[in-house]
C-alpha positions, -999 to +999 in steps of 0.1 A: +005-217+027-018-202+057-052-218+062-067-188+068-069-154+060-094-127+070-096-094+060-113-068+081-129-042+058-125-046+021-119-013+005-093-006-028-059-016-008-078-047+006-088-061-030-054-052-038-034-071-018-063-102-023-055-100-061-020-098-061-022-129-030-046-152-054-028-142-083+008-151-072-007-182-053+003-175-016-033-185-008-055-200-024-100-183-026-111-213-005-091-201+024-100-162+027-125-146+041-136-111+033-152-087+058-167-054+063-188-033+088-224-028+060-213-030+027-228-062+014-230-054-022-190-050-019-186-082-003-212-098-027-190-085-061-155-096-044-169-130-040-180-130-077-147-120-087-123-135-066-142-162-058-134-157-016-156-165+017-178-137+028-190-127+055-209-097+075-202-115+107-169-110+122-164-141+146-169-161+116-139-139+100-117-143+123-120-178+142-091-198+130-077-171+108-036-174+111-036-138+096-062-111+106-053-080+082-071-047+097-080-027+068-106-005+075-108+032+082-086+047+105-112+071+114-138+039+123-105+021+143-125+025+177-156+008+167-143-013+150-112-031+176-146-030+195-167-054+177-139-081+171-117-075+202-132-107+219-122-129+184-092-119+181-064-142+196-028-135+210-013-166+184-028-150+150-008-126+131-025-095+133-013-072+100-023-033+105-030-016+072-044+015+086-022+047+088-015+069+119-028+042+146-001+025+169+000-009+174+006+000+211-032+018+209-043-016+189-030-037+220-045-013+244-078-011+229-082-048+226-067-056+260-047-079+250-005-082+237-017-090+201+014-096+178+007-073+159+030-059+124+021-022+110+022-027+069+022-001+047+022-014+011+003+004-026-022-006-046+004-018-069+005-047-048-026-065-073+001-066-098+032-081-077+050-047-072+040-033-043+069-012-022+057-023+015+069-011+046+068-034+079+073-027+113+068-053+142+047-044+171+063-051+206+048-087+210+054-100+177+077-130+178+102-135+152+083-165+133+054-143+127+073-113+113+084-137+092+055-149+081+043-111+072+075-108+053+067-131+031+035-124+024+042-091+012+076-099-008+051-123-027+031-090-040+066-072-041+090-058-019+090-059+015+113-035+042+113-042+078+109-008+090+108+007+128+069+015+135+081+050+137+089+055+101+054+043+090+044+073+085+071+084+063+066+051+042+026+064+036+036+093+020+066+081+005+055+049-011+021+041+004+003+072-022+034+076-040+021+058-074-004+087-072+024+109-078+030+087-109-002+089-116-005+127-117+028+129-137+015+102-167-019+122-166+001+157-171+024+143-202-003+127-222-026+160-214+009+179-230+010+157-260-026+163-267-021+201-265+005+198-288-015+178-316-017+141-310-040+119-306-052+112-267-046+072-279-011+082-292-001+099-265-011+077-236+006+045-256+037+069-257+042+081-220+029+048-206+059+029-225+084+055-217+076+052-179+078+017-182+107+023-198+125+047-178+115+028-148+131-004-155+163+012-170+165+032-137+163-003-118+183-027-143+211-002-152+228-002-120+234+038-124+213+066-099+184+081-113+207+114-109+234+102-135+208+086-153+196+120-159+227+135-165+229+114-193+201+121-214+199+161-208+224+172-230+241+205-233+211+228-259+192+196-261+156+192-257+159+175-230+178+197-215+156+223-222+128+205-206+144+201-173+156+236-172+112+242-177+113+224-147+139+237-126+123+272-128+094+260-116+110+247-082+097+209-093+119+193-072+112+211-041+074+206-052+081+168-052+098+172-019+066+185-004+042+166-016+057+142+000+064+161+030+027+169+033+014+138+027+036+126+057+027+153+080-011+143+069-004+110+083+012+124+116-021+143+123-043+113+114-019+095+147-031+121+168-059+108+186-044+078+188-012+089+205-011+084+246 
């Protein structure tokens, strides 16, 4: 168990990882330290909750952390590698939440060979199931990567990625229980349109995503035979996912994804040498 962790900023994906962390006991309150640039009413209801250390003052953060996870804004990176660059040490593992900004930029901007690891994990992370991506920064040593790996396969899975498929992991994985999200919201707004109750039909499509979900993972079969399966020749099913199929939702999927990745690639840009 580390001695120390701090978190730098403490937004949604922050408290995420903290509760999935506390909850599956890879640390325990007593040794992390939450941080963020003003927000002190934030930091006041984490510690409530989560009973953590907090603090608006970032050398206290980060002194004797072993793990220093970046999680602030990548739009407020500059200012902020600015006000702890003289804290931070080249023996802590530095974890980089933020999409679209290099570890090589991180390491520049600090002037010093940080060992840093890029992370990409989901809110689903404050249950135990996140899907993270990792990808080691040039200085990280072997021990350390380590280190992240298991602090991320404790709130789920964890694939060591090269840095330059981050991107694609953040709109693959990173948002893609958003794309869940939408889909559940869509079938219970359907089932209410048809005549149920808006209790009946969220218990129904939450259970048959659950459901479907661990079938997909436990069954050993592709999601494509999978589907094959169920949509029978004239069934309903069937005549569901022909709904579908003429409105193009596969190559809808494929782009929503595709866009959310080219987002992130624009968001690297003024970070990019």
């Amino acid at each position: 168990m580390l001695k120390k962790i701090a978190f730098i900023g403490s937004g949604e994906l922050a408290e995420s990882l903290l509760k999935g962390f506390l909850a599956k006991n890879f640390v325990s309150a007593d040794r992390v330290w939450m941080n963020n640039r003003s927000n002190k009413g934030r930091l006041n209801d984490l510690e409530k909750k989560y009973h953590v250390h907090i603090t608006s003052d970032k050398k206290t953060a980060i002194e004797g952390a072993e793990a220093v996870i970046l999680a602030f804004r990548p739009g407020n990176t500059r200012e902020a590698l600015e006000g702890i660059k003289g804290y931070l040490t080249v023996d802590q593992l530095v974890i980089s939440l933020m999409v679209g900004v290099p570890s090589v930029f991180i390491n520049k901007a600090v002037g010093k060979k940080l060992q840093i690891v890029r992370a990409m994990p989901n809110t689903s992370a404050s249950i135990g199931l996140s899907a993270t991506g990792i990808a080691p920064g040039e200085f990280v040593s072997g021990k350390l990567l380590d280190t992240a790996v298991d602090m991320f396969e404790t709130v789920g899975t964890a694939t060591v990625v090269e840095e330059k498929e981050i991107d694609v992991i953040a709109g693959l994985s990173g948002s893609g229980p958003a794309y869940l999200y939408y889909l559940a919201e869509a079938m219970q707004r359907a089932g209410i349109r048809e005549g149920i109750s808006g209790e009946a039909a969220t218990r129904l499509v939450l259970q048959t995503l659950k459901g479907a979900t661990q079938l997909l993972e436990q069954s050993g079969e592709s999601a494509e035979d999978l589907l094959k399966a169920v949509a029978t020749p004239s069934g309903t099913t069937q005549a569901g996912i022909d709904t579908l199929d003429r409105h193009n939702v596969r190559d809808a999927v494929a782009d929503c994804v595709h866009q959310a990745i080219v987002r992130a690639e624009e968001m690297s840009a003024p970070f990019s040498e």
